[in-house]
N, C-alpha and C positions, 0 to 999 in steps of 0.2 A: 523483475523490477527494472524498471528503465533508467538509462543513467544519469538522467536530467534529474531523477527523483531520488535517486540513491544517497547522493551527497548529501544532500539535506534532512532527508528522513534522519540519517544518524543523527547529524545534528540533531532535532526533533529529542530520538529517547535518547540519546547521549547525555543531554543537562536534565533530563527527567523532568520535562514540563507539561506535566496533563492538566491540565488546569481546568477543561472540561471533557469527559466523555460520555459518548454514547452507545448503548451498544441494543442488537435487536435481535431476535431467534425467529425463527418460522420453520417449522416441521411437516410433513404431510397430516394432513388433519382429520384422512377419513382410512378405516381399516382397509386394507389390503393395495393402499395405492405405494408407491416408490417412495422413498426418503428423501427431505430436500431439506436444507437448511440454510439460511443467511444473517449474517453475524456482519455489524459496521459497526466503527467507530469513529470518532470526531474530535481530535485534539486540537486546542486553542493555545497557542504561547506569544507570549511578546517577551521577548533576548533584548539586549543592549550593546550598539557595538562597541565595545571596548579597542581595541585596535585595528588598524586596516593598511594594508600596503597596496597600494593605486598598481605598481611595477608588478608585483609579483600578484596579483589579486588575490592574496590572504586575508581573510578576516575574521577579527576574534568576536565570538558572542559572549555574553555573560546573561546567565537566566537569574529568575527571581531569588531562587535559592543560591547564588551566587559561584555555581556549576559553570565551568567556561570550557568551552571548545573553540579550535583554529579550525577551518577549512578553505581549500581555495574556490574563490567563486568563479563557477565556467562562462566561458565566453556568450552561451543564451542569458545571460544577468545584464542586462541592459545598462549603460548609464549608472556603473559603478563610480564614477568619478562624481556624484552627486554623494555620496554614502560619507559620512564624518564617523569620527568617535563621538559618542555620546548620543547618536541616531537610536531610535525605537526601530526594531523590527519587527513584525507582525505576522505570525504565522499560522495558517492554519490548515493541517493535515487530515484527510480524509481515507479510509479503507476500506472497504466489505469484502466478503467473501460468501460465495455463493456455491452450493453444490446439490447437483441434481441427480437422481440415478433415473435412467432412462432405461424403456426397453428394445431389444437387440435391434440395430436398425434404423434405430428414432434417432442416432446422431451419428456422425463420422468419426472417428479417432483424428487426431491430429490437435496442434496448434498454433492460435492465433494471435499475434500480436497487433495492439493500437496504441498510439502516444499520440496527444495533441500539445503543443507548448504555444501560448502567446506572453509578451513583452511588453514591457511599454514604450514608447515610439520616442523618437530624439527629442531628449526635451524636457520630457517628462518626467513626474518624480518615478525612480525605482520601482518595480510591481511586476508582478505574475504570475501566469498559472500554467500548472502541469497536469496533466494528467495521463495516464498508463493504465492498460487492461490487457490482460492475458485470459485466455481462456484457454484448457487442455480437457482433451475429452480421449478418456482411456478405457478401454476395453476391461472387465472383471472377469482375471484367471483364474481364479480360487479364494474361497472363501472360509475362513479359520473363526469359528463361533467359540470355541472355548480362548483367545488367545484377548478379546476377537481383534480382529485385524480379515483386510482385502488386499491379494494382490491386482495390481494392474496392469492391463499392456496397453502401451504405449504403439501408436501407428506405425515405428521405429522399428518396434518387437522389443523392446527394452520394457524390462517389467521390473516394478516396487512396490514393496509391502507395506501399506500404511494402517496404523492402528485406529479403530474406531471405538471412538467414545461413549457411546451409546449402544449396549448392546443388541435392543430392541430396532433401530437401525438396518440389521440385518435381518428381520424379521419375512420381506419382502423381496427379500433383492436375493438374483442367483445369478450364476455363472453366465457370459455371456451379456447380460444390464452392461451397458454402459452408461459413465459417469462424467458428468459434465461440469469442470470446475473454473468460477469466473474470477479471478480476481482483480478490483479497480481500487487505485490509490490517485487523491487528488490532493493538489501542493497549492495556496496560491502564498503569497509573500506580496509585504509593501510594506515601502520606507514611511516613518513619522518623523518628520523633521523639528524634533524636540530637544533638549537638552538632557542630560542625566541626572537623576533626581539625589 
């Protein structure tokens, strides 16, 4: 997770504001091909900012259910000095998760990171958006059907054992598949310059 995103996600489940999700599956759909799966969701919040210090850039939220968290806002938050008490803020978080098992060859081990951040420009009101993608594509050491669980290696040689959910999952896949895992999380945020209700 990137660190432009990190802060604020907490925020996010910290006040426990789902207000809307989404979420979707996709599996391999015909016998004998690899497992694949993708799973997103889509969280919607608007917080209230209950207090803010301009100096130290601390700002408190307060969610619907009246859940408050403090965090400081990083220097990529543009034109915090526009931000009051009693400001709407507008959130909305985006995740999927993507995994593919491939065969031996069809991908490189190793991983990849992407972050894109934009702001809003002097001036204007508070807003932005992040987003962050990782993808790790590890090699299958061994394969445990009664547990079930796969271990992985890593391009590194560093290997972990992850449990699968699904037992029929492992139906197709053997030793040697490699496993291709994407994850993308998008932030965007902007100020309503309202009062507190």
């Amino acid at each position: 997770m990137g660190r432009v995103l990190s802060g604020v996600v907490a925020v996010v489940f910290a006040l426990s504001f789902a207000a809307a999700a989404i979420g979707a599956e996709k599996k391999a759909a015909k016998e004998g091909e690899k497992p694949a799966l993708e799973q997103s969701s889509l969280v919607t919040v608007t917080a209230t900012v209950e207090a803010i210090d301009q100096k130290t850039r601390m700002v408190t939220l307060k969610g619907p259910e009246g859940n408050t968290i403090t965090f400081k806002a990083g220097d990529k938050i543009k034109n915090l000095s526009q931000v009051n008490v009693g400001d709407l803020v507008h959130v909305k978080y985006y995740e999927s998760l993507a995994v593919e098992v491939k065969k031996p060859g069809e991908a490189k081990p190793g991983v990849k990171e992407q972050e894109a951040v934009t702001s809003a420009k002097p001036g204007e009101t508070p807003k932005g958006m992040a987003v962050s993608q990782v993808t790790v594509t590890a090699t299958i050491a061994a394969i445990d059907k009664k547990k079930p669980s796969v271990t992985l290696k890593g391009a590194d040689g560093k290997t972990t054992t992850v449990k699968v959910r699904n037992p029929k999952n492992l139906e197709n896949v053997k030793v040697g598949d490699v496993v291709v895992i994407t994850y993308t999380e998008a932030l965007a945020l902007s100020l309503e310059k309202a009062s507190k209700k």
